[in-house]
SEZAMI-877637 format. One record per residue (C-alpha): residue number from 1; y, z, x. Coordinates in steps of 0.02 Angstrom, whole numbers. Layout:
<zavos>
NUM, Y, Z, X $
...
</zavos>
This chain:
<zavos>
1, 2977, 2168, 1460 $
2, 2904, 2008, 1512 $
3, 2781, 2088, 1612 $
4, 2720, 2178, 1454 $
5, 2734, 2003, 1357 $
6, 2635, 1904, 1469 $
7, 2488, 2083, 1468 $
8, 2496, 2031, 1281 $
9, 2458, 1846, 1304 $
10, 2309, 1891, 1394 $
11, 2232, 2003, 1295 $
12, 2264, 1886, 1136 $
13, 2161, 1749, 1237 $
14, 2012, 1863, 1276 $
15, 2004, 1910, 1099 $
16, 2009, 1725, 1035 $
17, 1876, 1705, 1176 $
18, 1768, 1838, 1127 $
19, 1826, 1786, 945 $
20, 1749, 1591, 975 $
21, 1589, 1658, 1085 $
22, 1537, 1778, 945 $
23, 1542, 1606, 817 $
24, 1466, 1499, 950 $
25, 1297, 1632, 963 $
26, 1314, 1681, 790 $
27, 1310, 1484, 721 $
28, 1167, 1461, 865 $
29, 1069, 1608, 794 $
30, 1096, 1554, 628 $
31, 1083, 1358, 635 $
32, 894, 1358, 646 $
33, 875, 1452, 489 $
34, 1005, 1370, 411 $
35, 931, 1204, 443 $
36, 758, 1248, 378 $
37, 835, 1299, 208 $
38, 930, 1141, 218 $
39, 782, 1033, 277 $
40, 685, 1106, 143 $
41, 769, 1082, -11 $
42, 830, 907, 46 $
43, 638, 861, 79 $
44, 573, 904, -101 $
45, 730, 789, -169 $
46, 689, 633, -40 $
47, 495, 670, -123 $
48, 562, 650, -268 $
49, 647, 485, -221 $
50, 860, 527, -269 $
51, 906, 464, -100 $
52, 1075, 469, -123 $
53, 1042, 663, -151 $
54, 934, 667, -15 $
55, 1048, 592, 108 $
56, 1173, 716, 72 $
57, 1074, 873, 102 $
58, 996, 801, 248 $
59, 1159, 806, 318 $
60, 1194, 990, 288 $
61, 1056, 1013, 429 $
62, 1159, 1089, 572 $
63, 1166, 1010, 727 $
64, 1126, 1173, 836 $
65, 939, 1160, 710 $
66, 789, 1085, 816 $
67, 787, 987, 626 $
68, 929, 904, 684 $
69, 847, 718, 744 $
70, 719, 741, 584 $
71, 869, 748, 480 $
72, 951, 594, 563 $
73, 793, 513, 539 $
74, 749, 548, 346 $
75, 946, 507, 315 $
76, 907, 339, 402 $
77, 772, 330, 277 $
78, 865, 348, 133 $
79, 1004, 269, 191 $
80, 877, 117, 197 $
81, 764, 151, 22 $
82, 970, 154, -54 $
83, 991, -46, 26 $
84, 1108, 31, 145 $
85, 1028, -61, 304 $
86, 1191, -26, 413 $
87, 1199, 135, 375 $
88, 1018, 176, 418 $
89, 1053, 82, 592 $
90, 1200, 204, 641 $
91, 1086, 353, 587 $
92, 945, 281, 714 $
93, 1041, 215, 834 $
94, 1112, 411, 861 $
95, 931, 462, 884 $
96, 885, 322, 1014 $
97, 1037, 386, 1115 $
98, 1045, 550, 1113 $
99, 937, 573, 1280 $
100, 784, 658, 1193 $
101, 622, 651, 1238 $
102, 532, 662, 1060 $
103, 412, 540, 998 $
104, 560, 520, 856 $
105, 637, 411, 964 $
106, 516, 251, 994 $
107, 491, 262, 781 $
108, 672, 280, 761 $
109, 701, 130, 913 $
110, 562, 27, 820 $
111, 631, 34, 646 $
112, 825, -4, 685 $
113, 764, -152, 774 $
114, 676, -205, 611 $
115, 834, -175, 543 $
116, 929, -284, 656 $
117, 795, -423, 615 $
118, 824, -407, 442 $
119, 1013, -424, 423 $
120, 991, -565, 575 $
121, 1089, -437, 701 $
122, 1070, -500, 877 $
123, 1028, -331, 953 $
124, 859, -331, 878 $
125, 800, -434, 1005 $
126, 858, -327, 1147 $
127, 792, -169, 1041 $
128, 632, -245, 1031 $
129, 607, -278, 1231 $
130, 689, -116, 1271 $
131, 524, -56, 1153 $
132, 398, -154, 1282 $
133, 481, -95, 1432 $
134, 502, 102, 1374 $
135, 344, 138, 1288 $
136, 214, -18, 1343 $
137, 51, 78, 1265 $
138, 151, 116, 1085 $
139, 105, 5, 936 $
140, 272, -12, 920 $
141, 278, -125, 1073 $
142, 130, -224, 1020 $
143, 221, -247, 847 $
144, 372, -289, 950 $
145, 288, -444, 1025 $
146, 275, -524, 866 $
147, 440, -504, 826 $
148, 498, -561, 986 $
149, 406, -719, 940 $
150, 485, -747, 781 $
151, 655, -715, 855 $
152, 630, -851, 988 $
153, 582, -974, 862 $
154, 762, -936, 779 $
155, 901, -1056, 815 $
156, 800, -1154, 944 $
157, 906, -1249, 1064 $
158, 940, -1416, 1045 $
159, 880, -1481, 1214 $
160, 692, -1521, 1229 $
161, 676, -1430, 1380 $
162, 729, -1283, 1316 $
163, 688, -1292, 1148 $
164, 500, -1312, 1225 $
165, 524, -1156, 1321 $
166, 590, -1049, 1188 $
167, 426, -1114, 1098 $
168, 299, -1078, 1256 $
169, 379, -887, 1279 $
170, 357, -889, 1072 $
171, 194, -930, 1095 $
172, 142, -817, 1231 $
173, 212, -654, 1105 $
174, 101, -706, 968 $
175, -46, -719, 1077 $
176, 15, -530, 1169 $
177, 10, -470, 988 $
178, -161, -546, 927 $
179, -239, -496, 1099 $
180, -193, -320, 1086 $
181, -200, -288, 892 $
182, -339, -425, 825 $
183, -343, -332, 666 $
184, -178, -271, 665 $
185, -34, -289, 523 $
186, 66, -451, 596 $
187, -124, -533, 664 $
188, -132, -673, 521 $
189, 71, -690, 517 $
190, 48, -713, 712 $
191, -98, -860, 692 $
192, 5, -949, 563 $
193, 144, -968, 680 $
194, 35, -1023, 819 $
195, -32, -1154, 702 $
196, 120, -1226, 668 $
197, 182, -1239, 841 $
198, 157, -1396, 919 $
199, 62, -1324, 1071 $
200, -105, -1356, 1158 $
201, -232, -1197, 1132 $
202, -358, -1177, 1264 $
203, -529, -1095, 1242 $
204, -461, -915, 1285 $
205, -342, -935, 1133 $
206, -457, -1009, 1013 $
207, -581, -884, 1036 $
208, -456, -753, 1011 $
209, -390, -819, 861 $
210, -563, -824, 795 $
211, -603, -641, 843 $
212, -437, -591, 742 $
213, -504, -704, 588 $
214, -656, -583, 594 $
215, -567, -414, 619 $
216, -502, -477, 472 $
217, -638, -524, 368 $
218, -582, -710, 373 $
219, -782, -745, 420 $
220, -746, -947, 376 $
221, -587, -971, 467 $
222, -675, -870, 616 $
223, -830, -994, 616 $
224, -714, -1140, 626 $
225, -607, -1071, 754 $
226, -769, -1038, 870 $
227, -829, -1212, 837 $
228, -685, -1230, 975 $
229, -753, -1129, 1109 $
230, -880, -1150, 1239 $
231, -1049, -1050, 1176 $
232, -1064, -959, 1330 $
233, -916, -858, 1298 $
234, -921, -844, 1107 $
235, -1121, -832, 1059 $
236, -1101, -650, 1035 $
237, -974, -693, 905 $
238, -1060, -834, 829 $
239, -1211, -716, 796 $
240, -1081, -575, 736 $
241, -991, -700, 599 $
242, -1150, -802, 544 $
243, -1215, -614, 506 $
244, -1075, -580, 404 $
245, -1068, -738, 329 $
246, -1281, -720, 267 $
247, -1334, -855, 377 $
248, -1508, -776, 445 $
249, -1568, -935, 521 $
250, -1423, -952, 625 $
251, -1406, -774, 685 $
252, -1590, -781, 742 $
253, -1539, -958, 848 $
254, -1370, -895, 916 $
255, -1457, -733, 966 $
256, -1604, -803, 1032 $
257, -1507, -947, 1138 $
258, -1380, -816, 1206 $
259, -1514, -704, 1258 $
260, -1590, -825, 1353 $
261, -1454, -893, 1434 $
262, -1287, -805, 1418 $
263, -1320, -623, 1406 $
264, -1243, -573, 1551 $
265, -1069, -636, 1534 $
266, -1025, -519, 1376 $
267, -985, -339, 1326 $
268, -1132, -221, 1312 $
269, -1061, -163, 1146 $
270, -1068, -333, 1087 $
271, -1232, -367, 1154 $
272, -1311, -237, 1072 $
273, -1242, -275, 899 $
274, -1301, -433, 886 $
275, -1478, -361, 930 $
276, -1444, -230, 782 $
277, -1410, -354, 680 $
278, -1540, -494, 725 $
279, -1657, -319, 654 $
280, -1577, -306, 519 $
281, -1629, -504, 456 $
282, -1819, -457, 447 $
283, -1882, -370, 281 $
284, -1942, -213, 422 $
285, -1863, -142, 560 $
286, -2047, -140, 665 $
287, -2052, -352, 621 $
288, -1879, -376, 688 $
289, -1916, -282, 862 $
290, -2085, -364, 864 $
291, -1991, -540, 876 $
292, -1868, -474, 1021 $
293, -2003, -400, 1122 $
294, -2102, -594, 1088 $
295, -1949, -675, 1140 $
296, -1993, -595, 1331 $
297, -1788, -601, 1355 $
298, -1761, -560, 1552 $
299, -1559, -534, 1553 $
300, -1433, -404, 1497 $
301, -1501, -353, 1328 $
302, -1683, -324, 1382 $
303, -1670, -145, 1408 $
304, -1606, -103, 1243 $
305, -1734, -192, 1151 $
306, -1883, -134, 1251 $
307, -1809, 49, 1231 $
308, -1799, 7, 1040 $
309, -1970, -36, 1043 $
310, -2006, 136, 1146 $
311, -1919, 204, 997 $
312, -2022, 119, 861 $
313, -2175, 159, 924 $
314, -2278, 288, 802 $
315, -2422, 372, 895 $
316, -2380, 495, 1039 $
317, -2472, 435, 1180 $
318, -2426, 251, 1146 $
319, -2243, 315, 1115 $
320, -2255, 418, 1289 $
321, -2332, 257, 1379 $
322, -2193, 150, 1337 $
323, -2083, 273, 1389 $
324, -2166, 288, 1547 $
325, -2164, 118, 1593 $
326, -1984, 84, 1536 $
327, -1915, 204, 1655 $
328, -2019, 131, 1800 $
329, -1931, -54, 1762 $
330, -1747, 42, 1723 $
331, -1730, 172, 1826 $
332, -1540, 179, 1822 $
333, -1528, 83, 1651 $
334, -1415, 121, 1525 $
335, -1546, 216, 1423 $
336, -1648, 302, 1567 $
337, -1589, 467, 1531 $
338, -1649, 454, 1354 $
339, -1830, 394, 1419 $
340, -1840, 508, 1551 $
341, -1822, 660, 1409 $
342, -1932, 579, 1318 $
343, -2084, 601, 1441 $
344, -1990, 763, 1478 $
345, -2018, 845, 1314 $
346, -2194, 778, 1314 $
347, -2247, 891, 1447 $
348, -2166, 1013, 1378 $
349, -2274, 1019, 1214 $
350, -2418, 951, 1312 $
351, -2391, 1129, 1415 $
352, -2391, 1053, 1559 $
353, -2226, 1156, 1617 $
354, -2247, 1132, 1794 $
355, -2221, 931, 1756 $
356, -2128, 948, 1653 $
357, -2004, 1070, 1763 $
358, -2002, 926, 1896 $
359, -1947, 805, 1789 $
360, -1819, 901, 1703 $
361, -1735, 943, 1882 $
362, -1728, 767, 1896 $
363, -1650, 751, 1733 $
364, -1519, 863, 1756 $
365, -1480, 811, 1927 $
366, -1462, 624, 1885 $
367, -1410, 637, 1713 $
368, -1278, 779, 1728 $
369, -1196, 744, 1554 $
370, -1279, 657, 1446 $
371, -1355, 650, 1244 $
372, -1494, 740, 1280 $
373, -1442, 848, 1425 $
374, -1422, 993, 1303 $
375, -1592, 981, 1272 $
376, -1674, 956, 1445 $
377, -1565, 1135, 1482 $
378, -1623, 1229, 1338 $
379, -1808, 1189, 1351 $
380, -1778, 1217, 1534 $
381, -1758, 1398, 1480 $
382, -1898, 1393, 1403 $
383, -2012, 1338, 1516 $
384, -1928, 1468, 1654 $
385, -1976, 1593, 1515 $
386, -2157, 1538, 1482 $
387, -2180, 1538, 1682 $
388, -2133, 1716, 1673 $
389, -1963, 1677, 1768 $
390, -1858, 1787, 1657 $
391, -1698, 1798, 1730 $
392, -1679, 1592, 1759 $
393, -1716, 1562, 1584 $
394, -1578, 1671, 1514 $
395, -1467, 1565, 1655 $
396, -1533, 1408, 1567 $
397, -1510, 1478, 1388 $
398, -1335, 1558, 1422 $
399, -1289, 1381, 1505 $
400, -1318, 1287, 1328 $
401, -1227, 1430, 1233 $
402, -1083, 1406, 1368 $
403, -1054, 1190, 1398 $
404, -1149, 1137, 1213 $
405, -1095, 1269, 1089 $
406, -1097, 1156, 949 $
407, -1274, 1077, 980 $
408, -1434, 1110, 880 $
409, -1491, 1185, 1048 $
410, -1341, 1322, 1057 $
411, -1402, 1387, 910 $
412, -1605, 1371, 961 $
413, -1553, 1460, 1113 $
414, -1458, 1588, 1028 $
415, -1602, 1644, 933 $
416, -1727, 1641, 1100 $
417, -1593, 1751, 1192 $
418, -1571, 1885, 1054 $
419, -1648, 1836, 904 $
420, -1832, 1824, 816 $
421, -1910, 1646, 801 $
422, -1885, 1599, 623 $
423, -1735, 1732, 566 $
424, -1547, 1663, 508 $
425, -1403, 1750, 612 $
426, -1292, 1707, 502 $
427, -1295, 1760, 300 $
428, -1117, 1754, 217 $
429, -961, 1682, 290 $
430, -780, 1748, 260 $
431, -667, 1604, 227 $
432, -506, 1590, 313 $
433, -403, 1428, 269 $
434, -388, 1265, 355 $
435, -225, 1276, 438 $
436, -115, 1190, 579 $
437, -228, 1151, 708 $
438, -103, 1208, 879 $
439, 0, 1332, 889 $
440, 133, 1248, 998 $
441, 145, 1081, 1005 $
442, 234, 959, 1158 $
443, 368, 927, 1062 $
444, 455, 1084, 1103 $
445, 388, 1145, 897 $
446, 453, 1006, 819 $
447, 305, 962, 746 $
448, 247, 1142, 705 $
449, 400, 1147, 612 $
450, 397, 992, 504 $
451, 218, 1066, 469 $
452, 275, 1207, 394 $
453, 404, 1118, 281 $
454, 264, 1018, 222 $
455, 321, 865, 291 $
456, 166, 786, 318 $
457, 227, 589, 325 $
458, 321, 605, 461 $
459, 211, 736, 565 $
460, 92, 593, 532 $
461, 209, 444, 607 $
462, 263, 563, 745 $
463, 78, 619, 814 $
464, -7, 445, 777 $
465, -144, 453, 921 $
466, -173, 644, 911 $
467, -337, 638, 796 $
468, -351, 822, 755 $
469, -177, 814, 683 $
470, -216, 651, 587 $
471, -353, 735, 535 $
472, -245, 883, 472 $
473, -128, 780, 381 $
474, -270, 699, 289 $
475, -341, 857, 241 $
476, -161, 921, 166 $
477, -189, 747, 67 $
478, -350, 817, -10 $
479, -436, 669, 112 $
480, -571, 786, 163 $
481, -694, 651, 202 $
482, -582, 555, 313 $
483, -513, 750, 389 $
484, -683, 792, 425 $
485, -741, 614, 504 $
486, -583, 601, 624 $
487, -586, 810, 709 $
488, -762, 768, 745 $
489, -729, 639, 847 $
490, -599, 707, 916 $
491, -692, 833, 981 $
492, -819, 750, 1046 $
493, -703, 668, 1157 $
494, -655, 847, 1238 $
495, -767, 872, 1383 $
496, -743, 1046, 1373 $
497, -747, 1152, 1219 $
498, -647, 1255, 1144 $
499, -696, 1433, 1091 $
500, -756, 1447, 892 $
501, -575, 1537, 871 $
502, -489, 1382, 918 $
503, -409, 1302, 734 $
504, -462, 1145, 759 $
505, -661, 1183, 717 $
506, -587, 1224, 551 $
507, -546, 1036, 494 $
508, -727, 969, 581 $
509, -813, 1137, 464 $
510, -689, 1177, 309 $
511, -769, 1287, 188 $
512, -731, 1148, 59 $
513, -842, 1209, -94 $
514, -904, 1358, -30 $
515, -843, 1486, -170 $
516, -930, 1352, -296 $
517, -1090, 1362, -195 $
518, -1091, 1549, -159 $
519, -1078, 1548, -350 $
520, -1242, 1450, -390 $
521, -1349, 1515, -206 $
522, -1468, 1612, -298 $
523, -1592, 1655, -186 $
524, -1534, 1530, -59 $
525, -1436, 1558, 86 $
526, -1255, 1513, 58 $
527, -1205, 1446, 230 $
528, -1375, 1337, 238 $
529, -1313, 1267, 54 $
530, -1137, 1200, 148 $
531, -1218, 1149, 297 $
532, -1318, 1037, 197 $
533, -1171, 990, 78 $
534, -1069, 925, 237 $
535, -1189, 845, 316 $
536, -1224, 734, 128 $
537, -1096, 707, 73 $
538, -949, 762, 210 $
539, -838, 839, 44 $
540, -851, 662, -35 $
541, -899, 703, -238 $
542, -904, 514, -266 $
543, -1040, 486, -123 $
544, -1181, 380, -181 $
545, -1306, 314, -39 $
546, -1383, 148, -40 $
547, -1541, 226, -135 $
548, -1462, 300, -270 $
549, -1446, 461, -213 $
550, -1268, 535, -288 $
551, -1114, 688, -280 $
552, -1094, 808, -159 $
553, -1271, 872, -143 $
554, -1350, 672, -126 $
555, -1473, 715, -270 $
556, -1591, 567, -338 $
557, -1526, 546, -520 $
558, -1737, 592, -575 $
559, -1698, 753, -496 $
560, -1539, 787, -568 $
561, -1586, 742, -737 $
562, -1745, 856, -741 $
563, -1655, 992, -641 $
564, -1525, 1018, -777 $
565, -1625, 966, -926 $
566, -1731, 1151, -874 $
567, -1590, 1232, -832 $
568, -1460, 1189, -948 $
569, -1335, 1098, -833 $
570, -1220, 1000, -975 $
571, -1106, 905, -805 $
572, -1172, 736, -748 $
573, -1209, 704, -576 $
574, -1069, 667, -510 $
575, -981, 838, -580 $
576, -943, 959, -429 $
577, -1014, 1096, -502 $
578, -1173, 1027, -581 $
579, -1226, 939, -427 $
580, -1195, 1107, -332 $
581, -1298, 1190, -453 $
582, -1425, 1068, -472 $
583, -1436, 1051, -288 $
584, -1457, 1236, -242 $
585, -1599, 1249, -364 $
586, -1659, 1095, -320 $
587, -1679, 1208, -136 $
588, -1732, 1347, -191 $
589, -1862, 1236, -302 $
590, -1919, 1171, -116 $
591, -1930, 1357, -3 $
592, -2030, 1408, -141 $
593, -2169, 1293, -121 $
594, -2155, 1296, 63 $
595, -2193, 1475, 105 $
596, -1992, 1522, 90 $
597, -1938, 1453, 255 $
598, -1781, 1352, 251 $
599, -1849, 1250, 425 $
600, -1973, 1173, 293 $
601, -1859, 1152, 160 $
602, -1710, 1084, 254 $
603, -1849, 962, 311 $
604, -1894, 915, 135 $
605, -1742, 908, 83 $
606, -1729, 753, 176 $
607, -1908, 695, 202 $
608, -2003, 745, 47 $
609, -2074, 906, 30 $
610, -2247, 795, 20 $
611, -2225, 709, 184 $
612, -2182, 874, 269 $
613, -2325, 965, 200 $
614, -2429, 846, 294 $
615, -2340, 866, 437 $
616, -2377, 1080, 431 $
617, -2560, 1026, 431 $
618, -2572, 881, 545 $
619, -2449, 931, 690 $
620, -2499, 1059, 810 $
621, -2380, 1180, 825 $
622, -2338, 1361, 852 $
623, -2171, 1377, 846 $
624, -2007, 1297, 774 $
625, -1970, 1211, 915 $
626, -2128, 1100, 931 $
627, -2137, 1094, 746 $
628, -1940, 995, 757 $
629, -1997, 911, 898 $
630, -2135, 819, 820 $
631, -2068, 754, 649 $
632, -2145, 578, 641 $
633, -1972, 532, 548 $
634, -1805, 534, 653 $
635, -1675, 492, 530 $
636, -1781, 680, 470 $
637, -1778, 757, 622 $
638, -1623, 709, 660 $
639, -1542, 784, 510 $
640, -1628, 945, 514 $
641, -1531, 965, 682 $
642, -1396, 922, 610 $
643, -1401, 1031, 464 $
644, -1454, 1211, 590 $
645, -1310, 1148, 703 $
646, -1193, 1149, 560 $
647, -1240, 1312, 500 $
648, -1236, 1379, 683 $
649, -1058, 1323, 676 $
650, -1008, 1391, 513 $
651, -1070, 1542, 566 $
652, -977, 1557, 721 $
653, -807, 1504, 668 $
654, -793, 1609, 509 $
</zavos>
């Protein structure tokens, strides 16, 4: 009997073990879905600002749900928006210790400390160095330094020794904070409280402070604050502020004394913006290079402006000669490889290929990966070709397609590989949304996830230095300017790129527009409509460039006006669809009178279809290359590239 008893025990205990396993997997299988719905409908209430709501559903959020530390965090949120400062402290203070590894936690670290600062708690200080010493490269451990300062400036000790410590480590925060972030949030709040301290600055510190001032527009403050410094540090920044400020005659002395004798001792990037801007005080770009090149400067600077000159220069041979002799004196220079194409491509429409061959050997050997390499490889491949040295040139031409995809040249060898000279690839696109740019993400979905929900605040706050997800978020926003601007240089920084299948060429090329211009192409080609759209206006209906020209398309108001007055267009010109359809006629106005080739009337577009008229009679060409090649104007030439790249793009991705 008892054996049978205890048989019974046992089997009662497997069954309420089996019994608790089953609930254990099923509330594991079920928590995740269960804390979507949850996370769901408590987001559209938090949106919709009844915290006290909010904070309730957000608690419904199982903890088995990879929502879980979201849900802590938006509950800290409301907890906070409600006044409930103490509340919102627990709810972060679980995140910061619960041993994750998500970028949740440095946010969630950062804003209880703030917290703690608020409501005078003494573990904000603590919270704020653990900040530094965790995550060092965060802007929340720059932002930390200033309140580290402020902090030590609380309750200072009675003693004069100490009390003057507590000031000097005060002191050394606020300078941390201005030296890292000179036009950051707590900058001005951080040279206010330096100002008041009864220290000594140095020339280091005053010059920082003034660079802050001018981060932050504070041109006055920034002068006087340099008026402190020794020039040979700060004449870059004199010449920077007096620019700002209007004062022409002093930019021209501070650039011209620093050039003489200080040039060397500052950044190139600084250097070279003074020179732009020493330009930019003569009524003509030719007059303010013209002075430089008289001032016969010797130290860092003088290869910029004698490759600016290069640049500026009109005629061929004179342009090629300046070239010729600027390489010779820079060799290794920071523009050689730009020079070096230059007499490059020379040859090359000279026809002198076997020169031209050496050189660009040298090119691409020296200059491996560079602005122009694209184009030293693809007219490589075309020299190869008109040697009769088939089988390198489709090496060269597959090369460009391969390590520049997105380049003008990609799409110029494209067409020498399998297409005619002078025919589009490309003549409708299928749209396909703009849509999460990964996938997967490092933080184990997370981020996927709150994507999907729509939770684009805090996908924002979470991936703050990933620019292709900024540039997302901004796009959700209806920011498509911004969205545009931020993937593209995003991708530029990728050394490799990614196939046209990867999402994130989607937010650099959205087809923003594109059903309103397919509707008004006429006899236009659609994808050559948006290419020039994008390249405009980048989405922005409100654009308007320092001439005049206006909306989406950039049309001269002239234009517009006599555009729809024949054509009954009743929108202004700042109405999407009027400038659309204004601007595709205007087009198709312009391949009409050039011999219906969009090479000419992208050119025109830009140029003036008189100027490039001129330019089919006076340049010798016989082919599209050479014809590109030899536009007198580059802001033209330029932006015909750009416009064939873009359309090479669209035309891949979608």
């Amino acid at each position: 009997m008892r054996r049978r008893r205890k048989n019974f025990d046992i089997y009662i205990i497997i069954f309420l073990l089996i019994m608790l396993i089953g609930h254990l997997i099923y509330n594991s299988i079920t928590a995740e879905d269960r804390g979507i719905t949850a996370y769901k409908e408590a987001l559209e209430i938090y949106k919709n600002a009844d915290f006290e709501k909010a904070y309730q559903l957000f608690a419904k959020v199982p903890s088995g749900s990879g929502l879980k530390e979201s849900a802590l965090f938006r509950q800290a949120r409301c907890a906070t928006n409600m006044g409930r400062k103490e509340l919102a402290i627990k709810k972060y203070d679980k995140i910061v210790h619960s041993h994750s590894k998500s970028t949740i936690v440095p946010i969630s670290q950062y804003n209880m400390a703030n917290l703690m600062y608020e409501i005078n708690d003494k573990r904000a200080k603590s919270n704020f160095k653990g900040i530094i010493k965790k995550y060092p490269t965060s802007d929340y451990a720059i932002a930390s330094e200033y309140f580290i300062g402020m902090l030590e400036l609380q309750n200072l000790p009675e003693k004069e020794k100490y009390k003057k410590q507590a000031i000097e480590r005060a002191a050394i925060n606020f300078k941390t904070y201005i030296q890292k972030s000179p036009g950051g949030r707590y900058s001005l709040k951080s040279i206010e409280q330096l100002k008041k301290l009864d220290i000594k600055l140095k020339n280091y510190d005053n010059l920082l402070i003034a660079k802050s001032y001018y981060e932050n527009g504070e041109y006055d403050n920034a002068r006087d604050f340099l008026n402190k410094t020794t020039l040979a540090e700060s004449w870059t920044d004199f010449a920077k502020t007096e620019f700002k400020l209007g004062n022409y005659d002093k930019v021209k002395y501070y650039t011209d004394l620093g050039l003489k004798k200080h040039a060397n001792s500052v950044k190139q990037e600084d250097l070279y913006e003074v020179i732009d801007n020493y330009i930019l005080t003569y009524p003509t770009r030719t007059e303010g290079i013209k002075s430089l090149i008289a001032g016969n400067y010797n130290s860092g600077g003088a290869d910029y402006i004698d490759f600016l000159n290069c640049n500026d220069v009109v005629t061929t041979n004179a342009k090629i000669a300046c070239f010729n002799t600027f390489y010779e004196k820079y060799p290794n220079g920071q523009f050689s490889a730009e020079a070096l194409y230059n007499i490059f491509l020379s040859k090359y429409l000279q026809k002198k290929y076997s020169e031209a061959q050496r050189l660009g050997y040298l090119h691409l050997e020296k200059f491996p990966n560079v602005k122009s390499s694209p184009a030293v490889t693809y007219y490589m491949g075309r020299i190869a070709n008109n040697l009769k040295h088939y089988e390198v040139s489709t090496n060269y031409l597959k090369r460009v397609l391969s390590k520049y995809p997105d380049s003008y040249y990609a799409y110029r060898a494209n067409y020498n590989l399998y297409k005619a000279d002078g025919v589009l690839p490309f003549i409708e696109l299928t749209p396909k949304p703009v849509v999460f740019p990964f996938k997967k993400s490092v933080e184990n979905n997370l981020v996927v996830k709150l994507a999907l929900l729509k939770d684009y605040d805090l996908v924002e706050e979470l991936c703050k230095k990933d620019k292709f997800i900024q540039s997302w978020v901004a796009y959700q926003k209806g920011n498509y300017t911004i969205s545009s601007i931020l993937a593209r240089k995003a991708m530029e920084e990728l050394t490799v790129k990614p196939p046209f299948s990867d999402l994130r060429w989607r937010l650099i090329y959205p087809l923003h527009y594109y059903d309103k211009i397919s509707a008004s192409k006429r006899t236009n080609n659609s994808i050559i409509l948006q290419s020039i759209l994008k390249e405009e206006s980048h989405f922005n209906p409100e654009a308007k460039s320092f001439v005049g020209a206006s909306g989406l398309m950039q049309l001269m108001p002239a234009t517009f006006s006599e555009i729809a007055k024949y054509n009954g267009i009743s929108g202004d010109i700042l109405d999407e669809i009027s400038n659309i359809k204004a601007g595709s006629l205007y087009y198709e106005n312009l391949r009409k009178a050039l011999n219906e080739k969009d090479l000419y009337a992208i050119s025109a577009y830009n140029g003036g279809i008189g100027s490039v008229k001129t330019w089919m009679s006076k340049i010798n060409y016989s082919d599209t290359d050479e014809f590109v090649e030899q536009i007198p104007y580059p802001e033209t030439k330029n932006y015909v590239k750009k416009v064939l790249r873009s359309y090479w793009v669209y035309g891949n991705i979608y």
